[in-house]
C-alpha positions as CSV (number, residue, x, y, z in Angstrom):
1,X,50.6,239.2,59.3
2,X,53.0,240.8,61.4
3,X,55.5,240.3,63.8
4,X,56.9,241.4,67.7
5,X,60.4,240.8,68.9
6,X,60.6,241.5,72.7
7,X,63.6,242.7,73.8
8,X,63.8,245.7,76.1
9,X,63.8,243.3,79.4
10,X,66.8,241.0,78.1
11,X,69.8,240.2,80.4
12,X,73.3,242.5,79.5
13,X,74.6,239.0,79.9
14,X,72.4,238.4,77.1
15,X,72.1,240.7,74.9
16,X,72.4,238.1,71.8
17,X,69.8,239.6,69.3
18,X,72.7,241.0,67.0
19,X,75.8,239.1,68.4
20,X,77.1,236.2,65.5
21,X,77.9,233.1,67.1
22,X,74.7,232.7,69.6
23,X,72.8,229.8,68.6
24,X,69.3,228.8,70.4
25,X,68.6,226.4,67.9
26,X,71.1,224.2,66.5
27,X,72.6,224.1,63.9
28,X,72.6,228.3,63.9
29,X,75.9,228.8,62.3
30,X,76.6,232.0,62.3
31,X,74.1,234.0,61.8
32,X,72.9,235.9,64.8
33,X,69.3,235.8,66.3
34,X,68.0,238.5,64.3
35,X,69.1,237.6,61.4
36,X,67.8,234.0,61.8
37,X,64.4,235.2,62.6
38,X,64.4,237.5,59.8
39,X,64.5,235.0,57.3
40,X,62.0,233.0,59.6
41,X,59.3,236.3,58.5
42,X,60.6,236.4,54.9
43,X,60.3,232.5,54.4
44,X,56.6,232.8,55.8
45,X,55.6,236.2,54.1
46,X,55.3,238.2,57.4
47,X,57.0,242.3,56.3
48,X,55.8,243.6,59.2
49,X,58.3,243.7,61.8
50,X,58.4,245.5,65.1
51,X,61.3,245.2,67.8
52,X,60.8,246.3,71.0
53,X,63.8,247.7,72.5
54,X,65.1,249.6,75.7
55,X,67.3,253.0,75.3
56,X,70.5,250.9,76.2
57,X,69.7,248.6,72.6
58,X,68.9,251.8,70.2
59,X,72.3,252.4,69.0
60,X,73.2,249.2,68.7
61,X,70.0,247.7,66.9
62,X,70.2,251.0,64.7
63,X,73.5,250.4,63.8
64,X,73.0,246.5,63.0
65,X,70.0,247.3,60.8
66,X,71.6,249.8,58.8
67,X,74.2,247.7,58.0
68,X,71.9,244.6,57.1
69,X,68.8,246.6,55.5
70,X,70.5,245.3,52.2
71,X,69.9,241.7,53.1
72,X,66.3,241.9,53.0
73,X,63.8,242.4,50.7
74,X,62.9,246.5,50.2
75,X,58.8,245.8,51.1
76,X,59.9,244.9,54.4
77,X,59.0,247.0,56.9
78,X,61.3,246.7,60.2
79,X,60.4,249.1,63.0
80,X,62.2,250.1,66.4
81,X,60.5,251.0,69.5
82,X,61.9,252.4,72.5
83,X,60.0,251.1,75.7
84,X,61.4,250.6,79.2
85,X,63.1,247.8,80.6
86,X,60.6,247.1,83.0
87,X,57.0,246.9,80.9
88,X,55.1,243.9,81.2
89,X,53.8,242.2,78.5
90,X,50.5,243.8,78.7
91,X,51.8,247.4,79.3
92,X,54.1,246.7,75.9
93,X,51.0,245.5,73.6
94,X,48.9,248.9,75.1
95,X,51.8,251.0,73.9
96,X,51.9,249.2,70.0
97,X,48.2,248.5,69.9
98,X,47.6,251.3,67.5
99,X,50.3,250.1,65.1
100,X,48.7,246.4,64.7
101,X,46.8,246.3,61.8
102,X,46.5,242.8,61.2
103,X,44.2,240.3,62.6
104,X,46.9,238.0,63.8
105,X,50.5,238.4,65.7
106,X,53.6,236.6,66.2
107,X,55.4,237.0,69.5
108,X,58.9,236.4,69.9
109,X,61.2,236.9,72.4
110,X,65.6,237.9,71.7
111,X,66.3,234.8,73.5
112,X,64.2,232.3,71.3
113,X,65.5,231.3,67.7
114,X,63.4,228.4,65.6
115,X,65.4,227.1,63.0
116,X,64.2,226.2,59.2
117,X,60.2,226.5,60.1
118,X,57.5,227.9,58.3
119,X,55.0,229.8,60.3
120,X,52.2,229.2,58.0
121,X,52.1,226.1,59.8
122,X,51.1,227.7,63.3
123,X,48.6,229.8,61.8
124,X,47.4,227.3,59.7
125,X,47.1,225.7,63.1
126,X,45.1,228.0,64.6
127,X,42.4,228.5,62.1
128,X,42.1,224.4,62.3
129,X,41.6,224.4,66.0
130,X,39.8,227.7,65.9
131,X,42.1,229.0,68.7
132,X,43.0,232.4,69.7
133,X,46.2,231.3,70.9
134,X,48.7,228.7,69.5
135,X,51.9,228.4,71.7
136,X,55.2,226.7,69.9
137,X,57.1,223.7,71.8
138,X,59.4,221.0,71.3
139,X,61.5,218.5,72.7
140,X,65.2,218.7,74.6
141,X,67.4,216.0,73.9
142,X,69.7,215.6,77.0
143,X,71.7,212.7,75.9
144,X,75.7,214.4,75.8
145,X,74.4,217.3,78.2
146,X,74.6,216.9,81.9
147,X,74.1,220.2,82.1
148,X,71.1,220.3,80.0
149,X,70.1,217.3,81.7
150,X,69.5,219.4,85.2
151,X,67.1,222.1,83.5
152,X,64.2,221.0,85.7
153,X,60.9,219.6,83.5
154,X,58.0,221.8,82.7
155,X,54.7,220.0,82.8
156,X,52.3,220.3,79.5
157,X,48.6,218.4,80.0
158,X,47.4,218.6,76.8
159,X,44.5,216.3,75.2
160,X,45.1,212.9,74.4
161,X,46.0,213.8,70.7
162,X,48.6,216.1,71.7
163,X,47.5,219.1,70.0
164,X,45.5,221.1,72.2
165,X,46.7,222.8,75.2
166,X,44.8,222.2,78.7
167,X,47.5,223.8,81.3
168,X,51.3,224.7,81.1
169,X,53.3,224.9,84.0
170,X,56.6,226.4,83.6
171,X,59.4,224.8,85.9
172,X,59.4,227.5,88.4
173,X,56.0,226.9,89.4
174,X,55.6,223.2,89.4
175,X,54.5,222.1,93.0
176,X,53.9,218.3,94.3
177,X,50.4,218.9,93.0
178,X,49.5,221.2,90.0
179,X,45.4,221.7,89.7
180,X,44.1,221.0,86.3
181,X,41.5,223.6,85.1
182,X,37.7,223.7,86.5
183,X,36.3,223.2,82.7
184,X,38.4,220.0,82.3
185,X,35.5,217.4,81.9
186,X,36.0,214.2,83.9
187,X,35.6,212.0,80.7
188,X,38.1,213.7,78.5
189,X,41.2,211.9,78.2
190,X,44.5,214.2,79.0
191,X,48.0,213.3,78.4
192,X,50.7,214.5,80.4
193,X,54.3,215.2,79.4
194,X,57.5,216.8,81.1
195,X,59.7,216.7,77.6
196,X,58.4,219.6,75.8
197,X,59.5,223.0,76.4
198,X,58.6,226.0,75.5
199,X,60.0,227.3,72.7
200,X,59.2,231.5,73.3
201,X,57.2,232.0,69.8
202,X,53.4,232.5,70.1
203,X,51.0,233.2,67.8
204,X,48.3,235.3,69.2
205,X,44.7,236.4,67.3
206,X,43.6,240.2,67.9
207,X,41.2,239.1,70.1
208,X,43.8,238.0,72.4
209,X,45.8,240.7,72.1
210,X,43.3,243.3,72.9
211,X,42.5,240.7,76.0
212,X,46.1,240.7,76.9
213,X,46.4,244.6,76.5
214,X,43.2,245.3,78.4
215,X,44.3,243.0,81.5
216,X,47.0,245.1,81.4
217,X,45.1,248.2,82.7
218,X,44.1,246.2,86.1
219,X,47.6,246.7,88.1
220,X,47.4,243.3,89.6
221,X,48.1,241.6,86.2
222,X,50.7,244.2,84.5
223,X,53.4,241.5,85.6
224,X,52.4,238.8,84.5
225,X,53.9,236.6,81.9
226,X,52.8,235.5,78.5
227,X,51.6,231.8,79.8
228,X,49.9,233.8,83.3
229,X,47.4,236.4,80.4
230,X,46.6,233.0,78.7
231,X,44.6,231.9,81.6
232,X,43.3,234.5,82.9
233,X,39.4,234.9,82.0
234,X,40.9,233.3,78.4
235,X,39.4,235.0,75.2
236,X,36.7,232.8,73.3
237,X,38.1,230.8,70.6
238,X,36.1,232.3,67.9
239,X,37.3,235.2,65.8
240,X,35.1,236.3,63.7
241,X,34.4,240.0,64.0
242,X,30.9,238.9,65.6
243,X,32.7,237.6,68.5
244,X,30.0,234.6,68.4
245,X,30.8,231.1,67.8
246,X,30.5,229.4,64.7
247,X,27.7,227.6,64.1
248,X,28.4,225.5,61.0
249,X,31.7,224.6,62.8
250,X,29.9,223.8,66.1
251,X,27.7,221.7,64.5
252,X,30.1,219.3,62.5
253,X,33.3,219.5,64.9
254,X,31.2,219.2,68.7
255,X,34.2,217.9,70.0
256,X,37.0,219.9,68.6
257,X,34.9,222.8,69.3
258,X,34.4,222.0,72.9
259,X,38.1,221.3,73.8
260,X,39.3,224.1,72.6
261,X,36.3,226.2,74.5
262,X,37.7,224.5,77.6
263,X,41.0,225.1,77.3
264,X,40.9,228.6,76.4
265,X,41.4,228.6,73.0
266,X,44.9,227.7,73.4
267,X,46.8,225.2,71.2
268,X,49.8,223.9,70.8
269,X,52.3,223.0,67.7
270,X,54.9,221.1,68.3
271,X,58.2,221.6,66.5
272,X,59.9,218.5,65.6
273,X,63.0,217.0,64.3
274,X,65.8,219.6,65.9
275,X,68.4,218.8,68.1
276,X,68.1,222.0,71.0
277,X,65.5,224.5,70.9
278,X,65.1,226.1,74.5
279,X,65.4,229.6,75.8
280,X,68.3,230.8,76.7
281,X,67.2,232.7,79.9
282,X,70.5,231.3,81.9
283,X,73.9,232.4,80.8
284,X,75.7,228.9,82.0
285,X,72.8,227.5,79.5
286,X,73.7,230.2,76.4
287,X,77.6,228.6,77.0
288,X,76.5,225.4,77.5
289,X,74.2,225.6,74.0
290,X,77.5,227.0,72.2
291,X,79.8,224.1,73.7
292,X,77.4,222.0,71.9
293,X,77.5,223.4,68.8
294,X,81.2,223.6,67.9
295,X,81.2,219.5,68.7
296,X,81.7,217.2,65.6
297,X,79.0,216.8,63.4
298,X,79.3,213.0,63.9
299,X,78.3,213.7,67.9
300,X,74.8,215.6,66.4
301,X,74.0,212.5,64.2
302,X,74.3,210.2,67.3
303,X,72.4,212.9,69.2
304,X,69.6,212.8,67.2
305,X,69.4,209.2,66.6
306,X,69.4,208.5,70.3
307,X,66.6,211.2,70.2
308,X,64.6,208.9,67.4
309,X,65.6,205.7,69.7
C-alpha cells in the first residue's frame, strides 16, 4: 500500500510536520509529526510514501529528510512533490494519479498524528465492510481542558453497531437540523454521537480515488473537502476490478451488504484508548495540546481514568 501526507495548504502558524516538540496525539514526546507517522508506515509495512508540499516547504522538508533518511529502512521509498498552496483535494490526487500504483491509499494530513496504531487494522476494516472508504475517529477527553472543552461537537450518525458511517457533519456545518441521507431506510436503527472526532487519516480504495480525482474536473467541486467528495454521487462499495457487486457476499451478508451500499461505502474505525487525538487546525489548540503534555504523568492517569468512568 502506499501513503499521502498533505501538506502544501498548512498554516505558517503551523508548519509542525518537521518541528520536535508538536504533539497531536499524546504522549508524542519528541519526535516530530513526520517522524511519528513514519514509523506509523514502517510498523504497518506501507514504503510508499508521498508528501505533498508547497515551494515555501521544499527546502525545509529536503533538508529534514536528508538528515533522517538514516532512520529508516533503505526499501523505503519517500517522495516530495511540489504543488500549490491552493489545490483542492481533488486537483492534488489528478496531479499524483499516475504515481499510485496500488489498489488502496492512506491519506493524511501534517496536522494529524495517530499514536502506536497499526493500519492493518483500517484496511483490514475495509475489506470486512466491503467499503471504499474507511474514515479514522476517536474520542476527546475534556476533563482538565476548558479550552478543549469549547471545541464545538461534530455530529457522527452511524449504525446502531457503531461501525458504519451514515453522515458526518463537521462542527462548522452543524445547523439546528442536519438531514440524514435519502437511502437511510426508516427501519434501520442509527446512533447518534457528538464525542468522536475526526482524527484526519482515511483510507481510501482506487475506486474512490479515481471518483475523488474525476469530481475534481467539474469546477464546482475542486473545493471541496475530503468529508464533501465522500458524499457526492459516493463510489459503490465493491472493488473488484469488475466494478459489480459480489454475489457470494451479497447473498450470505444481506444486511452488511446493504448498509454499507447506503451509506456510500463509508466506514468508520474508531481509535481507542488515547488521551487527545484531534487536529490541530487552531494555533490556541496546538498550545493548548502542548500545555497538556508537559503536565505530570499522574494528571494523564486521572485523565484517562475519568475517560473509562
Amino acid at each position: 500500500m502506499q501513503a499521502l501526507i498533505i501538506c502544501n495548504a498548512e498554516s505558517p502558524e503551523l508548519e509542525q510536520l518537521t518541528i520536535q516538540g508538536s504533539a497531536s496525539l499524546l504522549p508524542l514526546g519528541n519526535e516530530t509529526v513526520l517522524s511519528r507517522l513514519m514509523s506509523i508506515f514502517i510498523l504497518s509495512e506501507i514504503s510508499d510514501v508521498t508528501i505533498i508540499h508547497n515551494k515555501a516547504q521544499t527546502i525545509r522538508l529536503t533538508n529534514y529528510l536528508n538528515e533522517n533518511r538514516q532512520l529508516w529502512p533503505g526499501y523505503m521509498k519517500i517522495n516530495l512533490r511540489e504543488l500549490p498552496n491552493f489545490y483542492s483535494l481533488s486537483e492534488t490526487l489528478q496531479r499524483i494519479r499516475s504515481s499510485v500504483t496500488s489498489n488502496y491509499l492512506f491519506i493524511t494530513y501534517s496536522n494529524t498524528v495517530i499514536n502506536e496504531i497499526d493500519l492493518r487494522d483500517i484496511f483490514l476494516t475495509m475489506i470486512r465492510k466491503k467499503a471504499s472508504v474507511v474514515t479514522v475517529f476517536s474520542t476527546l477527553p475534556t476533563t482538565e481542558s476548558k479550552l478543549l472543552k469549547s471545541i464545538p461537537s461534530e455530529l457522527t450518525v452511524t449504525t446502531n453497531d457503531g461501525s458504519t458511517l451514515i453522515s458526518y457533519v463537521p462542527a462548522c456545518d452543524i445547523k439546528k437540523q442536519s438531514k440524514l441521507p435519502k437511502t437511510l431506510s426508516s427501519q434501520q436503527t442509527i446512533l447518534c454521537r457528538s464525542d468522536l472526532r475526526d482524527c484526519g487519516l482515511y483510507l481510501v480504495s482506487r475506486t474512490a480515488l479515481d471518483h475523488i480525482a474525476k469530481l475534481g474536473e467539474d469546477i464546482t467541486h475542486r473545493k471541496k473537502s475530503i468529508w464533501q467528495y465522500i458524499w457526492s454521487e459516493p463510489p459503490e462499495i465493491n472493488q473488484e476490478t469488475n466494478g459489480e457487486p459480489d454475489e457470494k457476499f451479497v447473498i450470505n451478508n444481506i444486511k452488511n451488504y446493504l448498509e454499507c451500499y447506503q451509506t456510500g461505502g463509508t466506514c468508520i474505525h474508531e481509535h481507542h484508548d488515547k488521551i487527545i487525538s484531534v487536529k490541530f487546525e487552531d494555533p490556541l489548540i496546538y498550545a493548548e495540546t502542548n500545555r497538556l503534555f508537559f503536565l505530570p504523568v499522574s494528571m494523564f492517569v486521572n485523565m484517562f481514568n475519568k475517560t473509562l468512568g
